[in-house]
N, C-alpha and C positions, 0 to 999 in steps of 0.2 A: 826756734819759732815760739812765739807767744800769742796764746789764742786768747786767752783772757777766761772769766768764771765757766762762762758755754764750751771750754776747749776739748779734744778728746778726754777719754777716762783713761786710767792707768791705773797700774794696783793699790794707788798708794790715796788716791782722791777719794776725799771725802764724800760722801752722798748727801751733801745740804740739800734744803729745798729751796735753796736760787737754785743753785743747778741742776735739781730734776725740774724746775720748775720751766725752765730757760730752756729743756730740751725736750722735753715731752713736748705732744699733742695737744693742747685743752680742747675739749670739745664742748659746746654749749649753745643754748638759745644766742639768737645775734643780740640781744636787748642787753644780754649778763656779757658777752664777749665785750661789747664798746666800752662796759665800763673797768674793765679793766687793767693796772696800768702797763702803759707796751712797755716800759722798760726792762718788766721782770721774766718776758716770753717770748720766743720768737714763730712759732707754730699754731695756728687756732681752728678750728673745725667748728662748720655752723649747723647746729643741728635743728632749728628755725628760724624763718625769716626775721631780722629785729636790725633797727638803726638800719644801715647800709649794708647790712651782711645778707649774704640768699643762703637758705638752708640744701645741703649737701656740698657746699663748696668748702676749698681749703684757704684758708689764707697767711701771709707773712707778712710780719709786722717790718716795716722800713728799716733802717740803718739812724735814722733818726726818732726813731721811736716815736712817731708823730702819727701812723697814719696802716690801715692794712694792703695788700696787694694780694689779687685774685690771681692763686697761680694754677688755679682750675679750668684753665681753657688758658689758649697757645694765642698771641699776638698772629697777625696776619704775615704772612709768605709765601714765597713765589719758589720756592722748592728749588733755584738756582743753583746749590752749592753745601757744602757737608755744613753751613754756618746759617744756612739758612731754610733750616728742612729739611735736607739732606736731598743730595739731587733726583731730578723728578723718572731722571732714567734708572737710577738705582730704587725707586719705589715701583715701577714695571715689573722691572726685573726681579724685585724681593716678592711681587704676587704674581708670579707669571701662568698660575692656574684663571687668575679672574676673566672673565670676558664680558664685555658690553657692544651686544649687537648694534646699537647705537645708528646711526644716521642713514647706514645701509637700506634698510627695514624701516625708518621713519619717515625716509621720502622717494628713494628708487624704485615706488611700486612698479612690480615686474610678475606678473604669474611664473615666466617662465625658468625663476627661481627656485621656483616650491616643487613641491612634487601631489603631482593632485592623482585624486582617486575620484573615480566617478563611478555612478550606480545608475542603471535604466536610462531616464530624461534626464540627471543631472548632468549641466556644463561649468565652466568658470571659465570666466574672460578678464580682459582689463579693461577699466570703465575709466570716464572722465564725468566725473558731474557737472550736469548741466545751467546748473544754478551758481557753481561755485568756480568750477576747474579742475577740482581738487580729482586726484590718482585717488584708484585702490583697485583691490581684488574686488572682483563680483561674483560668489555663489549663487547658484542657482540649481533648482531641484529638477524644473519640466516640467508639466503636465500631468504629470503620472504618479499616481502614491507610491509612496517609499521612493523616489527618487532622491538623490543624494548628492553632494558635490563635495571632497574636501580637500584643501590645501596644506601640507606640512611643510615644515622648514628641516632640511636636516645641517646637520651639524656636530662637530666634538660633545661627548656627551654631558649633560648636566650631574653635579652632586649633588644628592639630596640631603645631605648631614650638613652641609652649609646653606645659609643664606643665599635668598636670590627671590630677583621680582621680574614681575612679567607685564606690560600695561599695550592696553592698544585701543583705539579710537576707530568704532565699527557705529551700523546702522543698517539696522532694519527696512525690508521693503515692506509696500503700501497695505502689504496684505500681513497680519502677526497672527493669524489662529492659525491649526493644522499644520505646526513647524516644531521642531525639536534643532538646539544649535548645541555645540562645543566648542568654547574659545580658551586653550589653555596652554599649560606644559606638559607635555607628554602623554597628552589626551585621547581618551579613544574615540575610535570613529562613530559619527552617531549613527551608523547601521550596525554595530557591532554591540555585543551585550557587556551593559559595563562589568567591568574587572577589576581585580586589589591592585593593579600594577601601582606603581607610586605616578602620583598626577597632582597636581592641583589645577585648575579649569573652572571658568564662569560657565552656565548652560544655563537653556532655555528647555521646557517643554511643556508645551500648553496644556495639553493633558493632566500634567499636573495642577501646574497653576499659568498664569500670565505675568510671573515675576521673574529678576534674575536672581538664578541659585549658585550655588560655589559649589563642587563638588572635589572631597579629595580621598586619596585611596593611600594608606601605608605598606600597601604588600602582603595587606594578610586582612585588609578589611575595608570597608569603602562609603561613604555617607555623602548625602546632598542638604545642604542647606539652603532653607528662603531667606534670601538679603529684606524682601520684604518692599523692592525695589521693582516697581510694576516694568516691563516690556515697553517703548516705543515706536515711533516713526523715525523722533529725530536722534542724531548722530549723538552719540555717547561715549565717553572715554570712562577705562574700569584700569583698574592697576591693581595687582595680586601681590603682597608681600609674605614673602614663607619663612617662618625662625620655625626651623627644626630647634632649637638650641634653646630655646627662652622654656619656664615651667610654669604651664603645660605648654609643649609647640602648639602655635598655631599658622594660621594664615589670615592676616587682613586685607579684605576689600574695600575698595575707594570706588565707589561709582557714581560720577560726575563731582555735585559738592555735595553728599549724604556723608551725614556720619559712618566711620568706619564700622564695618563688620565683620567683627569675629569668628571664626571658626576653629575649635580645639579637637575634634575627632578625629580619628584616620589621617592625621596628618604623616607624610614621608619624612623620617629622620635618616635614611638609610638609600642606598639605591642609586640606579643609573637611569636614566632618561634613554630612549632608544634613538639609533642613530639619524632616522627621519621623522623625529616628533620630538622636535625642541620646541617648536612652536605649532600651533595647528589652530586651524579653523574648519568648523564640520555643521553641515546643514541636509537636513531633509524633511520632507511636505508626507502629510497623513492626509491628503485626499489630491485632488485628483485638478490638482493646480497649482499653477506656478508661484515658488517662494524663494524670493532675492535677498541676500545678506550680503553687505557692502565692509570693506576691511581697510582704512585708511593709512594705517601704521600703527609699528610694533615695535615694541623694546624690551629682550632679553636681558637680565644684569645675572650671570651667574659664575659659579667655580666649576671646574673640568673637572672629570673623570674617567681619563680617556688616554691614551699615549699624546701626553702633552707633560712638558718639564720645564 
């Protein structure tokens, strides 16, 4: 075989600088990369944008020494076949802890999925809105303080040392003062006194303020933050993303189109989700009238920790 100056080493090859030069890495601004000649390289690393180069990408210089190739992101494919992605049942199969509760949970509103907990006056029913059509869960407390309503999902349990997001499109009734809510992973009940269990959850409680807060607990300590994002009437969608794994872990919230918000305290790196609080929704009233929370759809994306293989 004849590979030519670039070809393996061997004991006996010179170390010129064509050939370290042909085989290494260069890395550099994209401005000092184009001028370069391609004949003498085949490898280049962009360390700022410049000419046609994007800074963090890698590039290969052609066969013709004419031009670079971005071989930092994958051309488009349909996961068909070992040639083409490699087939889409053996990508299943290679993560067979992941789950996406997915379309279940984003359109078959059913109460009589969940497992609800009720307190005093609280009930929950299945609603049809009347302006729209649109399903969902309806919480509701009663007339009565501290009444209570809440709905859980159970399910295989969540890992908290992985990644996983949570997102669900709720609304508030006509009335928002005198209410405390929990909408999260592994949430506790909002009659119940918060706890380190590991969670991450949006909540409400006016008492404190009128805004949505993110609250999360690591198993040994627990914090609420203000998103800074006031309380409505109208229908809202929030999506919770959790890197235990990034430094520092956090959790980012998305509520409606606001900038994301950060939260780095008490987050869960560790831990199991319980078997009937994969997902929950939890509402109760501090006086002495009725407070309705509507739950349109849910979407769980997370990895198992549970007898699953």
């Amino acid at each position: 075989m004849v590979f030519g100056l670039w070809g393996p080493w061997d004991d006996a090859t010179e170390g010129s600088a064509s050939k370290l030069n042909g085989m290494d890495v260069i890395s550099g601004p994209g401005d000092d990369l184009e001028l370069l000649d391609k004949t003498l390289f085949r490898i280049v690393f962009c360390t700022e944008d410049g000419g046609s180069l994007l800074k963090d990408h890698t590039y290969a210089v052609d066969t013709a020494a004419e031009a670079f190739i971005d071989i930092s992101s994958t051309s488009s494919h349909t996961h068909s076949g070992t040639n083409d992605g490699g087939d889409l049942l053996d990508i299943f199969s290679g993560n067979p802890t992941f789950a996406d509760t997915g379309a279940l949970f984003m359109h078959n509103i059913d109460k009589a999925k969940w497992v609800e907990t009720l307190v005093s006056t609280g009930t929950t029913a299945n609603d049809t809105d009347g302006s729209t059509g649109e399903l969902s869960l309806k919480l509701l407390t009663g007339a009565t303080s501290g009444g209570a309503s809440t709905l859980a999902m159970k399910g295989l349990k969540l890992d908290f040392s992985k990644r996983s997001s949570f997102q669900f499109k709720a609304r508030l009734g006509a009335t928002i003062t005198t209410l405390a809510l929990h909408s999260g992973v592994n949430a506790d009940d909002v009659t119940a006194v918060d706890t380190n269990t590991a969670k991450y959850d949006a909540e409400v409680c006016t008492v404190t303020n009128t805004n949505w807060n993110i609250r999360t607990a690591s198993g040994t300590g627990k914090t609420s933050s203000d998103t800074g994002t006031a309380i409505s009437t109208s229908r809202i969608a929030i999506r919770l993303e959790h890197y235990p794994d990034t430094s520092p872990a956090r959790v980012d919230a998305y509520i409606d189109a606001n900038t994301v918000f950060q939260k780095t305290g008490d987050i869960p790196v560790s831990g199991t989700a319980a078997v009937a609080a994969l997902m929950k929704h939890s509402l109760k009233n501090s006086s002495a009238s009725d407070r309705n929370y509507f739950v349109y759809a849910n979407r769980l994306r997370y990895y198992i920790l549970d007898n699953w293989v």
